[in-house]
C-alpha positions in Angstrom: -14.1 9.4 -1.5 -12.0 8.8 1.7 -14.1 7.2 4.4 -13.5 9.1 7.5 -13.9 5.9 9.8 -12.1 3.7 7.3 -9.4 5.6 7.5 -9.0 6.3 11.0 -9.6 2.0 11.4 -6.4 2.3 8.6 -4.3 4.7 10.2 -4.2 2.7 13.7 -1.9 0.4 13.0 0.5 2.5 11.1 0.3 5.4 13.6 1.2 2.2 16.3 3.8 1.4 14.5 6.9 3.7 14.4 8.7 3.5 10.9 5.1 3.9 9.3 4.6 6.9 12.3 7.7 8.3 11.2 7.0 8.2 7.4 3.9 9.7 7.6 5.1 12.4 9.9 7.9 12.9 7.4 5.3 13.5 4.2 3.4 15.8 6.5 6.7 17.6 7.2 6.0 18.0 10.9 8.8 20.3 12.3 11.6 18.6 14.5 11.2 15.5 13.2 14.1 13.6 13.6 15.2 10.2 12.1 16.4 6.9 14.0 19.7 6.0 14.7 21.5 5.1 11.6 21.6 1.1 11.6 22.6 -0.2 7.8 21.4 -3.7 8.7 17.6 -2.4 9.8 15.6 -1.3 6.2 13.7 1.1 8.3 16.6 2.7 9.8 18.0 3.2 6.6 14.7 4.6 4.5 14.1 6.7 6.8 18.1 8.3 7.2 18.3 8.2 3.5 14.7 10.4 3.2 15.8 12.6 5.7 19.1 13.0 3.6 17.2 14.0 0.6 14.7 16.5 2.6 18.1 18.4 4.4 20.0 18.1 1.1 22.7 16.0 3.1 24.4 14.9 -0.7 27.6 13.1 1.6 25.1 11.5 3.9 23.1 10.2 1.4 26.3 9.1 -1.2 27.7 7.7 1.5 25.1 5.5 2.5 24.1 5.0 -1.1 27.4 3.5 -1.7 27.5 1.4 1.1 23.8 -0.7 0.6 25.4 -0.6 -3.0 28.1 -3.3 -2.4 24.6 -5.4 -1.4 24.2 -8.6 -4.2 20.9 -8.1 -6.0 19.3 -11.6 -5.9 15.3 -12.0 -6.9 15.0 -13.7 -3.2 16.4 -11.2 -1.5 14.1 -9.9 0.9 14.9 -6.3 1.4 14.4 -5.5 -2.7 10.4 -6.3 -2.1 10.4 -3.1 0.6 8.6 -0.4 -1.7 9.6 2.2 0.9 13.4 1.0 0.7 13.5 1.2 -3.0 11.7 4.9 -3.4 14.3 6.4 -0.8 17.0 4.9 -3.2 14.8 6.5 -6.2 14.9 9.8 -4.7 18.7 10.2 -3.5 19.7 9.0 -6.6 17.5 11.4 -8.4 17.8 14.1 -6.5 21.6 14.0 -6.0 22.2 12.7 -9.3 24.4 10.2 -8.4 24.8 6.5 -10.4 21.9 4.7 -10.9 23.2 1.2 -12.2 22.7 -0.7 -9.1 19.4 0.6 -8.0 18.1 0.0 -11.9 19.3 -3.7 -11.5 17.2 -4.1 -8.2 14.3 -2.5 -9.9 14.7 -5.5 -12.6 15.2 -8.2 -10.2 11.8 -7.0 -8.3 8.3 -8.8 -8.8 6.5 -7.9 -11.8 3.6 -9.8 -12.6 1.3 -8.2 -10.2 0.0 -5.6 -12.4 -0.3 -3.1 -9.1 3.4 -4.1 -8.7 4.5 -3.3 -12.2 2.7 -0.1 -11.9 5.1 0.9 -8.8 8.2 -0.5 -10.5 7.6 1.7 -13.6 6.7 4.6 -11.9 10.0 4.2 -9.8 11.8 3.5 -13.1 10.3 6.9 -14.8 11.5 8.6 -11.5 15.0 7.5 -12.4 14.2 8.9 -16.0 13.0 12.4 -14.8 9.7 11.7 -16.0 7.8 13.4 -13.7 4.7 13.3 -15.3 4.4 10.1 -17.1 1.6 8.4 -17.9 0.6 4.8 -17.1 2.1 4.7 -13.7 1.0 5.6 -10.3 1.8 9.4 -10.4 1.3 9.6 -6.6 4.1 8.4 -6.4 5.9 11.7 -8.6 3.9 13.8 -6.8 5.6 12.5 -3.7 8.8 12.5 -4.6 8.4 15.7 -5.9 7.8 17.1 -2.8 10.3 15.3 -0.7 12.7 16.8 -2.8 11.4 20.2 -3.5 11.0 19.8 -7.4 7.6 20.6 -8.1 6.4 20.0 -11.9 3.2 19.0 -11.2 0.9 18.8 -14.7 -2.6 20.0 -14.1 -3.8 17.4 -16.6 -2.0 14.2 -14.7 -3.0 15.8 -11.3 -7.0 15.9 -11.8 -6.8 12.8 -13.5 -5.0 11.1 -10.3 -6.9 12.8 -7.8 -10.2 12.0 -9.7 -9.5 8.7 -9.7 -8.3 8.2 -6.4 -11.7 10.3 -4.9 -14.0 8.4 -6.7 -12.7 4.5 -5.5 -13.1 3.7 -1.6 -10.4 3.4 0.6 -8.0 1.4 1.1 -6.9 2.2 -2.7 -4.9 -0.2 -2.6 -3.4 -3.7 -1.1 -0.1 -1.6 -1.2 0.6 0.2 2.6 2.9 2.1 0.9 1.0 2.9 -2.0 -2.4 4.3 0.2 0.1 6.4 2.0 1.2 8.1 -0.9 -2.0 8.4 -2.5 -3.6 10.3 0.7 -0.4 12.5 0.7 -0.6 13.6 -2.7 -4.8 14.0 -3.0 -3.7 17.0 -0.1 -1.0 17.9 -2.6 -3.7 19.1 -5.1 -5.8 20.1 -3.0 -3.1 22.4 -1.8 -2.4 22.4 -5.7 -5.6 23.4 -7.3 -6.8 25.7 -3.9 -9.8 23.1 -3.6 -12.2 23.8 -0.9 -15.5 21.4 -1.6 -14.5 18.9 -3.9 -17.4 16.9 -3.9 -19.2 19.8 -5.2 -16.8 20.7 -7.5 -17.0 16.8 -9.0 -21.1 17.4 -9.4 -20.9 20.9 -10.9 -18.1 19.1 -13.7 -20.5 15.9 -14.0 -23.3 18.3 -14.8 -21.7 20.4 -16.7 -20.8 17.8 -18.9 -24.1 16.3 -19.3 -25.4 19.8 -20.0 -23.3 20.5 -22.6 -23.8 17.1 -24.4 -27.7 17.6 -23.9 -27.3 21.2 -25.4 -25.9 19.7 -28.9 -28.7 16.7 -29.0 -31.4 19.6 -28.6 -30.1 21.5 -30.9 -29.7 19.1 -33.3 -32.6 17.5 -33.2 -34.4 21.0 -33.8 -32.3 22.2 -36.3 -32.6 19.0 -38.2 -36.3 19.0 -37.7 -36.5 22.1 -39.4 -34.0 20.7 -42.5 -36.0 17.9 -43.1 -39.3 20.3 -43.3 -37.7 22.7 -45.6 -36.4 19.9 -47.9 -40.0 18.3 -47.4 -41.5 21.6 -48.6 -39.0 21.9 -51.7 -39.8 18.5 -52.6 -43.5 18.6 -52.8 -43.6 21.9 -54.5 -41.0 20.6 -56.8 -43.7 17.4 -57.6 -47.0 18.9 -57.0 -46.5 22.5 -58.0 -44.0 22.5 -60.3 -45.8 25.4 -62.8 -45.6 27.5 -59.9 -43.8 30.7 -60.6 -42.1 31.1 -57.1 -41.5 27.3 -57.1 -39.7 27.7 -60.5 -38.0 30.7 -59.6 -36.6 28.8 -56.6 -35.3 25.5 -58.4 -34.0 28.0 -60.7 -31.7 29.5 -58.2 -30.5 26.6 -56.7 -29.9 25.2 -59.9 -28.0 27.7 -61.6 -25.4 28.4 -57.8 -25.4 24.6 -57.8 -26.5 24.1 -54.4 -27.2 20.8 -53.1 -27.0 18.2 -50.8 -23.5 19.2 -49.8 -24.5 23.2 -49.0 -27.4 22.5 -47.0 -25.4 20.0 -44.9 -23.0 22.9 -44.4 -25.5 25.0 -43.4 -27.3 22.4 -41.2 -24.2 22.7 -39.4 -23.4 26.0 -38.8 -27.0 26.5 -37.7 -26.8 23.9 -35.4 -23.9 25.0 -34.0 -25.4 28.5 -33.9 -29.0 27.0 -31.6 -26.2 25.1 -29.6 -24.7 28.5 -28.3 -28.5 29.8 -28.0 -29.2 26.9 -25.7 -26.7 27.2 -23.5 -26.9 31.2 -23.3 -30.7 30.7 -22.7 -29.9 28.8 -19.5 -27.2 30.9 -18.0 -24.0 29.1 -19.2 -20.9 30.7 -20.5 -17.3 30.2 -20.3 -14.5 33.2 -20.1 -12.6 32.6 -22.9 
């Protein structure tokens, strides 16, 4: 869950700062918002000319500019292919204006990769390039992002929840990343906005419950149902030792005998009882599911 006061102590320093200021304004889509001057030697110039490219689908802005910071040499101790920011603006106008994608794949390999938060944001940049939106293994804030700078929405229910489960369950900061807790608060609004999620903290304790009840529904109902197996074959066995002249005892063995019914039938019917009290359990105390 996102702690109201850590986050405003969080946002200080980026709302202070105006590259971050504009960034965040940019995810938030705040109307007349309008980029820098274009300066190719300043990074922050440049992300945030190139995302504004992408959001006005400017494709000869943004393949200009592309091909310019393309004659750049890719060298592992070059400082500017460490700037996450810098390297998902080239992510999305390549992707979104499908243009080549050789040079910004070779400064994706030439970028740190033993940090595994850091491997996690180069793959999920790589899968970008791959139009997989919806990967898994990767930070899929990041998609979620990108899909909504560039108006592509594909967002999988599945990878959402999972995402935004994680994310509200961990403290914030997420992460060491700037770029990465921006992100993440951006898209955990995205499914909000996604799923039309009003209390979520209720809606995590009615699933958690849910869950529990429905696990505690099958123990009951096995344990009763095999309770009343273990009786029956209890019964069968005594009568079958102690009372074995018995007519009704006889005529029972006889049956079972002669349909050749054993162990394996009354497992099968174990079963499909259980299964059968399960249901009863749950109806009993008011749960049901639409189907």
């Amino acid at each position: 869950m996102v702690s109201v006061e850590a986050l405003s102590t969080y946002w200080l320093p980026l709302r202070a700062n105006p590259f971050t200021n504009f960034f965040l304004n940019f995810l938030d889509e705040k109307p007349g918002l309008v980029p820098p001057a274009l300066n190719p030697s300043d990074t922050d110039s440049v992300v945030s000319n190139l995302l504004f490219y992408v959001r006005r689908a400017d494709s000869a802005a943004a393949a200009s500019l592309y091909q310019k910071l393309a004659t750049r040499q890719v060298r592992v101790d070059s400082e500017w292919i460490h700037n996450d920011y810098l390297v998902f603006a080239l992510v999305c106008v390549v992707q979104k204006f499908q243009l080549d994608g050789q040079w910004v794949r070779q400064v994706l390999h030439n970028r740190p990769n033993a940090d595994p938060t850091q491997r996690l944001i180069n793959k999920s940049f790589d899968n970008l390039l791959a139009g997989n939106y919806n990967a898994k293994e990767d930070y899929h804030q990041i998609s979620i992002a990108y899909q909504l700078i560039t108006q592509q929405e594909q967002f999988d229910a599945e990878r959402l929840h999972k995402m935004f489960a994680y994310l509200w369950r961990h403290s914030f900061p997420y992460f060491e990343s700037e770029f990465l807790n921006i992100v993440s608060l951006r898209a955990i609004r995205a499914a909000f906005e996604a799923k039309g999620l009003t209390d979520i903290e209720q809606r995590f304790v009615a699933e958690k419950f849910a869950s529990q009840f429905l696990k505690r529904a099958a123990t009951i109902s096995k344990i009763l149902t095999y309770s009343i197996f273990i009786l029956i074959i209890l019964a069968m066995s005594a009568g079958a030792i102690f009372y074995a002249e018995n007519k009704w005892v006889k005529g029972a063995l006889a049956v079972l005998t002669t349909l050749g019914l054993g162990a394996s039938f009354f497992a099968d019917i174990r079963s499909w009882v259980a299964l059968r009290v399960e249901k009863l359990v749950q109806r009993v105390w008011g749960y049901s599911v639409d189907k």
